[in-house]
GUFIGU-898985 format. One line per 4 residues: number of its first residue (from 1); their letters; for each residue x, y, z of N, C-alpha, C, O, CB. Coordinates in steps of 0.02 Angstrom, whole numbers. Glycine has a CB too. Layout:
NUM) a) X,Y,Z,X,Y,Z,X,Y,Z,X,Y,Z,X,Y,Z; ... $
END
This chain:
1) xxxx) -7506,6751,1690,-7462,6779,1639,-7389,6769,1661,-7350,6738,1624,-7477,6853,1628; -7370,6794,1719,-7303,6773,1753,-7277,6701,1742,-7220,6691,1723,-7310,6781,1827; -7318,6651,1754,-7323,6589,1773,-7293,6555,1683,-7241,6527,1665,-7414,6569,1809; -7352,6576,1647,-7335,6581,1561,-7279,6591,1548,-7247,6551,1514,-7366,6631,1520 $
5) xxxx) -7251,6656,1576,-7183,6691,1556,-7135,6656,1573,-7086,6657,1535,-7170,6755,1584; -7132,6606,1644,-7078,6593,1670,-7057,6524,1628,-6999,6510,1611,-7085,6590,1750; -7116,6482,1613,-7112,6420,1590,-7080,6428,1522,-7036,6387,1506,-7179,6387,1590; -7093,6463,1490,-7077,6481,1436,-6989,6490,1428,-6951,6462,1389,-7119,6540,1426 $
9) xxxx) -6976,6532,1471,-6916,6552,1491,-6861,6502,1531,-6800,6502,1531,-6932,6605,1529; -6907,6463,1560,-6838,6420,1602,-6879,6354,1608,-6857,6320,1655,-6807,6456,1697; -6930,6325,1577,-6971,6264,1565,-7017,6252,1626,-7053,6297,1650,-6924,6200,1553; -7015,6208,1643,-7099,6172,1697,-7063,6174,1761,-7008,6148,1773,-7138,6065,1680 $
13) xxxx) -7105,6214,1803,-7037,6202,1869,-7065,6138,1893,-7120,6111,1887,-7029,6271,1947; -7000,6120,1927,-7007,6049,1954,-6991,6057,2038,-6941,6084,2062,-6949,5993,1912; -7036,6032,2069,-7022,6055,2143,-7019,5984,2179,-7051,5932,2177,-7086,6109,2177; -6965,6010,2213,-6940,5906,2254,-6942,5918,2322,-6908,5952,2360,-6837,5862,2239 $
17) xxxx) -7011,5865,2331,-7015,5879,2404,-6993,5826,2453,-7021,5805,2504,-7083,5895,2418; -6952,5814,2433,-6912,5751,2497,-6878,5776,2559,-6859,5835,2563,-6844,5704,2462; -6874,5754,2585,-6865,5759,2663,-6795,5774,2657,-6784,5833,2641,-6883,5690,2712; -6759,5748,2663,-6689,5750,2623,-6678,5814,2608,-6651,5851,2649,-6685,5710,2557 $
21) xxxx) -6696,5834,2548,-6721,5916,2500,-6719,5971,2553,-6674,6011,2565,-6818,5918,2462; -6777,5964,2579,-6812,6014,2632,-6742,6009,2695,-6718,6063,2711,-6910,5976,2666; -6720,5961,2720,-6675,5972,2766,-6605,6002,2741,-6562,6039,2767,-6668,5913,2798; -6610,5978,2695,-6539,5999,2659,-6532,6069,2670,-6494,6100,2708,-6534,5985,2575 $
25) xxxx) -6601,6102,2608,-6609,6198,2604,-6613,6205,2677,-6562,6227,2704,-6694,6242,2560; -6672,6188,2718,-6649,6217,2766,-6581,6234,2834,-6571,6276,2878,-6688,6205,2776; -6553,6186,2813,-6494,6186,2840,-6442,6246,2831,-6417,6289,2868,-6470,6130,2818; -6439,6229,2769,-6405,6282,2727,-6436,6378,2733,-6407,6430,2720,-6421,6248,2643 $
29) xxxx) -6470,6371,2746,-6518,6428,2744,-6518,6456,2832,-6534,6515,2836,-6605,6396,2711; -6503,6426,2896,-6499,6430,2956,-6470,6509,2938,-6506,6558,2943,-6455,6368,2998; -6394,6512,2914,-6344,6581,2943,-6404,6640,2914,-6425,6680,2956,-6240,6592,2892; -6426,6645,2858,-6469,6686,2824,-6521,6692,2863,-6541,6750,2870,-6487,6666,2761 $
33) xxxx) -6554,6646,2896,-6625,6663,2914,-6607,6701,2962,-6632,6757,2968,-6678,6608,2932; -6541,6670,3026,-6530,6723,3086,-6512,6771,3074,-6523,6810,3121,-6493,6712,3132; -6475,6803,3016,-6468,6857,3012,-6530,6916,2988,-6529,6975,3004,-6418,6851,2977; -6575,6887,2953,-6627,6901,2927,-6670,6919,2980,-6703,6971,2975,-6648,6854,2888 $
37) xxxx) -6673,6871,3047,-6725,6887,3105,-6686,6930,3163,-6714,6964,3206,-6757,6811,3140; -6629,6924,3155,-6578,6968,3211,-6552,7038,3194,-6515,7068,3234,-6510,6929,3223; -6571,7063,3136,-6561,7132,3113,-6627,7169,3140,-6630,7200,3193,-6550,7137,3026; -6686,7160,3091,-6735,7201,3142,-6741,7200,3232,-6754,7249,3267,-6804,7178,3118 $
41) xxxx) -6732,7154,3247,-6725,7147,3327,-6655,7191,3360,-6659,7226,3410,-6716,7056,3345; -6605,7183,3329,-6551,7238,3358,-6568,7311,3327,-6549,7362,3355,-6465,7216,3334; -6601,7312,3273,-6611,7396,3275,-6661,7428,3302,-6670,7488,3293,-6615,7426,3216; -6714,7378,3350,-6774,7398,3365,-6749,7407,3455,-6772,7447,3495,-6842,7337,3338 $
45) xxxx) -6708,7369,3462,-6700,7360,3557,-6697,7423,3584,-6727,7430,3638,-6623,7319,3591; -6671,7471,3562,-6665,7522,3592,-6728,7556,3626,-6736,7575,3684,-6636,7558,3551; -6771,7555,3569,-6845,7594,3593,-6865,7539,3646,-6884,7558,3701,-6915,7606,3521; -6864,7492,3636,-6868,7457,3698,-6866,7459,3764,-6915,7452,3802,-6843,7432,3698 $
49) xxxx) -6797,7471,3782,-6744,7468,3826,-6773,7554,3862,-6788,7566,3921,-6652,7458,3779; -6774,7606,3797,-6775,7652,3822,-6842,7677,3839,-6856,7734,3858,-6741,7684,3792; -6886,7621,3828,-6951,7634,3852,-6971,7597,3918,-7022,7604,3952,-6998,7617,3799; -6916,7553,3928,-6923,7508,3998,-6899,7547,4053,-6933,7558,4103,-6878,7438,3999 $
53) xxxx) -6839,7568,4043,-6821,7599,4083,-6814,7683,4092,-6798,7701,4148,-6779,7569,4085; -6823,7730,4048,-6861,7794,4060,-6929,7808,4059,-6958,7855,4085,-6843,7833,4023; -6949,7765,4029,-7035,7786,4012,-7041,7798,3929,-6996,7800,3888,-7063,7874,4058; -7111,7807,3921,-7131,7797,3839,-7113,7876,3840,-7092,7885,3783,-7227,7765,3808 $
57) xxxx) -7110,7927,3866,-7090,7992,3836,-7025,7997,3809,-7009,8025,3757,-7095,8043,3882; -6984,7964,3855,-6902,7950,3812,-6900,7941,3758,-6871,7975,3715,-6861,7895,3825; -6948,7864,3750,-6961,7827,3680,-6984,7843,3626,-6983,7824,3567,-6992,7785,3682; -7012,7891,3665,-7061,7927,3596,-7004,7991,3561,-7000,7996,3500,-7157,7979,3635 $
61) xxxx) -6965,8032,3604,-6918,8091,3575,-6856,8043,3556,-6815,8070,3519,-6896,8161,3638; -6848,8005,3566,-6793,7958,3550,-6812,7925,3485,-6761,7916,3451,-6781,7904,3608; -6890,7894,3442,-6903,7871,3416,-6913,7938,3346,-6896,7932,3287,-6944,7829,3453; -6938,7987,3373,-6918,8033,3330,-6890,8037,3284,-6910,8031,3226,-6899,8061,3344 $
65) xxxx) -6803,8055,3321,-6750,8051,3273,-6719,7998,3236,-6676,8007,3193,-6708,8072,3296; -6742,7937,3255,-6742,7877,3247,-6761,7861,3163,-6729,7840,3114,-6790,7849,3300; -6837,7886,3179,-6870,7867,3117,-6853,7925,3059,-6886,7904,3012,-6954,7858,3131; -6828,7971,3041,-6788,7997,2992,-6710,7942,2984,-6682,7921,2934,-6773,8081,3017 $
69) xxxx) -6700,7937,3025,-6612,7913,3016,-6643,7834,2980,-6617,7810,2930,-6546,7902,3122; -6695,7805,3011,-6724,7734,2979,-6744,7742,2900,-6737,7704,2852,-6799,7708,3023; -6770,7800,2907,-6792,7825,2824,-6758,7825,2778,-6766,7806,2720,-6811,7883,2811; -6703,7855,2812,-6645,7880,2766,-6600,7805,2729,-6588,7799,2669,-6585,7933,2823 $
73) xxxx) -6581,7752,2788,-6563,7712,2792,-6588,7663,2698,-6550,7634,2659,-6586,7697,2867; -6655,7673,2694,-6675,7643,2638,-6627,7650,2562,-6631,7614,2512,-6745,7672,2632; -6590,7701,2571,-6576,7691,2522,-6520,7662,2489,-6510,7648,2429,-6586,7727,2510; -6464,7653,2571,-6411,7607,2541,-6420,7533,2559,-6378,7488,2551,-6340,7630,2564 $
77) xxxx) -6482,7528,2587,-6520,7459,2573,-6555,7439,2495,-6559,7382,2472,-6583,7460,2627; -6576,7492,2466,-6575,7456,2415,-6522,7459,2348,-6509,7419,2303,-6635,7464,2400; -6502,7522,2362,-6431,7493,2323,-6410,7436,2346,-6426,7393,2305,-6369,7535,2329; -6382,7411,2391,-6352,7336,2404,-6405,7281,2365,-6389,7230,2334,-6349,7317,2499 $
81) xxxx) -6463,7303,2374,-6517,7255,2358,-6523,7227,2263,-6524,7174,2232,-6593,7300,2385; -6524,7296,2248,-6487,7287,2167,-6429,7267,2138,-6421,7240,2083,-6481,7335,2140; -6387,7283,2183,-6323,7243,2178,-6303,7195,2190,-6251,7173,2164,-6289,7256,2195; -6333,7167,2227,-6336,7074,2269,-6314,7027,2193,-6258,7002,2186,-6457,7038,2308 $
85) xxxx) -6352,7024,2155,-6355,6985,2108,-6306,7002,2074,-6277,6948,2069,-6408,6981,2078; -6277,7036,2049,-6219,7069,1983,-6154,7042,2042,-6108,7005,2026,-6224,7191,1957; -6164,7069,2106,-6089,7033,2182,-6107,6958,2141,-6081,6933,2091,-6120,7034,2320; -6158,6936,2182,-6155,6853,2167,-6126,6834,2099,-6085,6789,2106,-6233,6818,2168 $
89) xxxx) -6133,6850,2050,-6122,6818,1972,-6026,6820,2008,-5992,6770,2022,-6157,6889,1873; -6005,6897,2014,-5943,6919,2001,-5908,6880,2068,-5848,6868,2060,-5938,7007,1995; -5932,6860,2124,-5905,6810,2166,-5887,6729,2146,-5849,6690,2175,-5951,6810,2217; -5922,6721,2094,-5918,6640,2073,-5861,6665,2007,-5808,6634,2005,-6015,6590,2043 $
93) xxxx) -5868,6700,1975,-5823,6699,1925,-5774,6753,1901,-5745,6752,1847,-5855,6685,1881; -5765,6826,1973,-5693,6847,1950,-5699,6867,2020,-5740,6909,2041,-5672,6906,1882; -5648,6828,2060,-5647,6874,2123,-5575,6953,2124,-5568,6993,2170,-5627,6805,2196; -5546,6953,2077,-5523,7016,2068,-5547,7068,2049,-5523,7121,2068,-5489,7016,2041 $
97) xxxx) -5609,7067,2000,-5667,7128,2009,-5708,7139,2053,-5732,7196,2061,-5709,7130,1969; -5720,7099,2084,-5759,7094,2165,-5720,7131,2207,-5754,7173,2237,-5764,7015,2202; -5666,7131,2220,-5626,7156,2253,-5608,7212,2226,-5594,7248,2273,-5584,7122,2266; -5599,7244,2169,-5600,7291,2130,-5659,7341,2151,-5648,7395,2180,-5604,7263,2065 $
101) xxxx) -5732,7313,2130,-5789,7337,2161,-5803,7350,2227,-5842,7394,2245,-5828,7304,2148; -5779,7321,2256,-5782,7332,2349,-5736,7416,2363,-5754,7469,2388,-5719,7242,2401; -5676,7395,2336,-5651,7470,2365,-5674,7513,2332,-5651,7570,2341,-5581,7488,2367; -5716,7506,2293,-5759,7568,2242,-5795,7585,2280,-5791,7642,2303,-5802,7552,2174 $
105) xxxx) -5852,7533,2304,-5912,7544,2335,-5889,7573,2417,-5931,7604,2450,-5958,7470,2332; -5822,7560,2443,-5820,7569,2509,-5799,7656,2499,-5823,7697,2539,-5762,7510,2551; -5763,7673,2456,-5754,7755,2424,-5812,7776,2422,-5832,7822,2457,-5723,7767,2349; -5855,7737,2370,-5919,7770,2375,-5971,7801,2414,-6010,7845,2398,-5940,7746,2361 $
109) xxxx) -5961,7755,2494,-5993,7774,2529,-5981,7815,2574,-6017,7844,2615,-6012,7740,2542; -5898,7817,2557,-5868,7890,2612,-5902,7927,2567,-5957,7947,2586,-5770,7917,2625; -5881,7946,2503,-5893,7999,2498,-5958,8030,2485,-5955,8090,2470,-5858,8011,2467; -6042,7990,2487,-6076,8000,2505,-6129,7992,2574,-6185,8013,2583,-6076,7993,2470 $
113) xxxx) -6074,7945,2625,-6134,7932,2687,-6110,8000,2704,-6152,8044,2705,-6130,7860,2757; -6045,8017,2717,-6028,8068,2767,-6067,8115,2758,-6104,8131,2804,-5964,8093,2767; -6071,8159,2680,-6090,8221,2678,-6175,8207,2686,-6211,8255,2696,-6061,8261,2607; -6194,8158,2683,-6269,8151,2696,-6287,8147,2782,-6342,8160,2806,-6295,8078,2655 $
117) xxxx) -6233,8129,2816,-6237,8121,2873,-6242,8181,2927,-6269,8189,2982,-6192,8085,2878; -6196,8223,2879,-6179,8286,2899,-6214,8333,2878,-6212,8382,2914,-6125,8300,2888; -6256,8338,2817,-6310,8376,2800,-6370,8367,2844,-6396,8420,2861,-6326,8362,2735; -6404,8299,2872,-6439,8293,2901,-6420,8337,2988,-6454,8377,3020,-6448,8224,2886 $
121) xxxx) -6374,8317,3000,-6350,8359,3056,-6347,8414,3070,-6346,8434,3128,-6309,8355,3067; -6346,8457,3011,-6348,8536,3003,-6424,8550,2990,-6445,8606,3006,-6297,8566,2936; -6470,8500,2959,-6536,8532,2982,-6557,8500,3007,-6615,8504,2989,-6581,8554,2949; -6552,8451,3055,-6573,8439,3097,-6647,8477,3124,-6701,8451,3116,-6522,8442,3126 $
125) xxxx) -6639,8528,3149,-6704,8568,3173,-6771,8584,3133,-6830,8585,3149,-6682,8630,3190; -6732,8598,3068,-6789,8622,3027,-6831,8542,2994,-6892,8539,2984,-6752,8680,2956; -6785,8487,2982,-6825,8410,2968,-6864,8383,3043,-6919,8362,3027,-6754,8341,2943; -6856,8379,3099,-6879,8396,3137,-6958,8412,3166,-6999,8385,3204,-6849,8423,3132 $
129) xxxx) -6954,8473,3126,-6991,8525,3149,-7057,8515,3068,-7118,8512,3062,-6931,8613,3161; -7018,8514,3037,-7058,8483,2936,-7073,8425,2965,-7129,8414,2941,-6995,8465,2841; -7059,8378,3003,-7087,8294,2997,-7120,8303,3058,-7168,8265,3052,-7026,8220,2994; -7124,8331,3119,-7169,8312,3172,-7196,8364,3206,-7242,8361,3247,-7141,8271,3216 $
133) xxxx) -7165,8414,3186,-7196,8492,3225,-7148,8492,3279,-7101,8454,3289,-7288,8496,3261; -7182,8569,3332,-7130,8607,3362,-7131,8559,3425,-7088,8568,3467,-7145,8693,3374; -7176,8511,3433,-7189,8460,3478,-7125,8436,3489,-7100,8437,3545,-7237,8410,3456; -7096,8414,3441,-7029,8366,3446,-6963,8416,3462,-6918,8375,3468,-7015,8319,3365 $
137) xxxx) -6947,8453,3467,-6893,8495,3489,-6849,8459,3507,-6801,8453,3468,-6903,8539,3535; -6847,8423,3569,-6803,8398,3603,-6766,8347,3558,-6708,8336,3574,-6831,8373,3661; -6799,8307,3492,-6759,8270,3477,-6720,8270,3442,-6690,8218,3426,-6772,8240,3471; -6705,8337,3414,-6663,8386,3385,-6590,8353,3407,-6542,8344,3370,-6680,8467,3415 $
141) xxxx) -6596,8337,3482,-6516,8316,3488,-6498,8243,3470,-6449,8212,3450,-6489,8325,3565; -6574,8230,3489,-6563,8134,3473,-6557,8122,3397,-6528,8074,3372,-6643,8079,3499; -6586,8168,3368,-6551,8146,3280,-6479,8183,3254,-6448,8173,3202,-6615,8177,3209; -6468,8218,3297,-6385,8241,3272,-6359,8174,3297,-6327,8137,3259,-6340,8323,3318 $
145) xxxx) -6375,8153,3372,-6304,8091,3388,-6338,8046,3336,-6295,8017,3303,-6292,8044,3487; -6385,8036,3323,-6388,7971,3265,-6386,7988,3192,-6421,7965,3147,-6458,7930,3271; -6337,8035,3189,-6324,8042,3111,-6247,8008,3081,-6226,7997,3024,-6324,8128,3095; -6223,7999,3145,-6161,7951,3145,-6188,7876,3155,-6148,7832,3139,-6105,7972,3209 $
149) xxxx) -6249,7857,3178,-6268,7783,3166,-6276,7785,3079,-6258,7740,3042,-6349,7759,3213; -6308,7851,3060,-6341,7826,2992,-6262,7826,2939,-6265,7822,2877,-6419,7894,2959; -6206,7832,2971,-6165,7848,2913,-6133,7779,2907,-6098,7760,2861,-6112,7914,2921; -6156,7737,2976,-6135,7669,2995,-6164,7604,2954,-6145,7550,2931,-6155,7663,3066 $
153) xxxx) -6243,7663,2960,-6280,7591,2927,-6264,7608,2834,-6261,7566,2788,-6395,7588,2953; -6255,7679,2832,-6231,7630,2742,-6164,7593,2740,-6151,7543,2706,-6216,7693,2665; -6133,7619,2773,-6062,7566,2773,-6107,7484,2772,-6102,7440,2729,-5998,7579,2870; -6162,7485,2853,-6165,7413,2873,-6228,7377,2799,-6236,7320,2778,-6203,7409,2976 $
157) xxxx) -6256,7435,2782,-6284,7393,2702,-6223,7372,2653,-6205,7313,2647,-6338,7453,2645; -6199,7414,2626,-6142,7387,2584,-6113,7336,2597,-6120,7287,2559,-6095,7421,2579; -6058,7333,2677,-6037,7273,2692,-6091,7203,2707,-6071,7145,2708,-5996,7289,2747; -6149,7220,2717,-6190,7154,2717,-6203,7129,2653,-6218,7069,2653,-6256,7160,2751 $
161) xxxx) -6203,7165,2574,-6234,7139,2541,-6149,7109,2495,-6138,7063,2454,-6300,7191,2511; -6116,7147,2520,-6042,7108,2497,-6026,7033,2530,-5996,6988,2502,-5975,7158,2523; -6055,7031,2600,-6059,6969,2634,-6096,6915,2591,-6080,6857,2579,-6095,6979,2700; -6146,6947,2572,-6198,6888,2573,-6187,6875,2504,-6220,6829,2479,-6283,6903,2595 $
165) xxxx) -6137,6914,2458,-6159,6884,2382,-6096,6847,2391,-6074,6840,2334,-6170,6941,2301; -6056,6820,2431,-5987,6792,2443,-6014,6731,2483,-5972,6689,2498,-5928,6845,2487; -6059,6724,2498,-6115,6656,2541,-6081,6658,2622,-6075,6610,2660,-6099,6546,2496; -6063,6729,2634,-6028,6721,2712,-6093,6745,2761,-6083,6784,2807,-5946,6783,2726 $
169) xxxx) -6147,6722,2749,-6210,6742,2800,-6191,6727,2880,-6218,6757,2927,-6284,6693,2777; -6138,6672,2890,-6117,6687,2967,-6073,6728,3010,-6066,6734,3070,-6100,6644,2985; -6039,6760,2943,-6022,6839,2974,-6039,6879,2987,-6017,6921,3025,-6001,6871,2963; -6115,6873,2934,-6146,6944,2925,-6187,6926,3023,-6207,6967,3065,-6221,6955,2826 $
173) xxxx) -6185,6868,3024,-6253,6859,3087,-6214,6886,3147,-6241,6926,3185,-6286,6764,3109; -6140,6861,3158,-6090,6856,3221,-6079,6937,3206,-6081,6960,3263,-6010,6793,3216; -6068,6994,3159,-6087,7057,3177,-6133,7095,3173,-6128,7156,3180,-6062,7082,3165; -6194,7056,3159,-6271,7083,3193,-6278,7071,3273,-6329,7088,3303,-6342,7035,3157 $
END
């Protein structure tokens, strides 16, 4: 049915498989893919690191607070994600609303990462204690200090998806 729908809509796809083709996209496609494979790998090192060198009990009260602040994270990932396409159109054909939209969206996210950042910080104990039991106590402190990562990462969604609808994927990689 998809397949029906699309043909219909944009005719018979035609797929070119020349060598040429294939080197070309992929060429072009290098800054995107590293950024694509170098984001999960820098937000994961930590549990790593902190499981190499304290032990998996670190990793585990450390991973804790982690995985709320990761949770949370989803959602100015997919705002950017919905917005990708409407950036891209407005990058090829008005870069003064683009720029218009940017200091909107960068307002926007003060004035919602902070107070989300800071709400999470004030209950801290009781999300905590609702997501893993009285087991986790200790990481009570490890998700207050990472409520200032999470106010980072909606900034760092926004500014990535402003990157990428502007085709600057080797900025977005050189500050991953």
């Amino acid at each position: 049915i998809a397949y029906k729908m699309v043909v219909r809509k944009y005719g018979t796809i035609q797929l070119d498989f020349s060598l040429t083709n294939i080197l070309h996209t992929a060429h072009k496609s290098i800054p995107y893919a590293h950024s694509s494979f170098l984001y999960p790998l820098a937000s994961r090192v930590d549990v790593v690191f902190l499981g190499f060198f304290l032990g998996a009990t670190s990793a585990g009260i450390y991973n804790v607070g982690y995985r709320l602040v990761f949770f949370l994270q989803f959602f100015p990932y997919f705002a950017g994600v919905a917005l990708l396409p409407f950036l891209s159109r407005l990058a090829l054909d008005s870069k003064s609303e683009l720029s218009f939209l940017y200091r909107q969206a960068m307002d926007l996210i003060v004035l919602v990462g902070l107070p989300v950042a800071s709400g999470v910080w004030l209950v801290a104990p009781d999300l905590i204690e609702i997501a893993f039991g009285d087991g986790f106590s200790e990481s009570v402190t490890i998700l207050r200090i990472l409520t200032g990562l999470l106010f980072l990462c909606f900034l760092n969604h926004v500014l990535a998806t402003f990157l990428m609808a502007n085709n600057r994927q080797a900025e977005r990689r050189r500050c991953l």
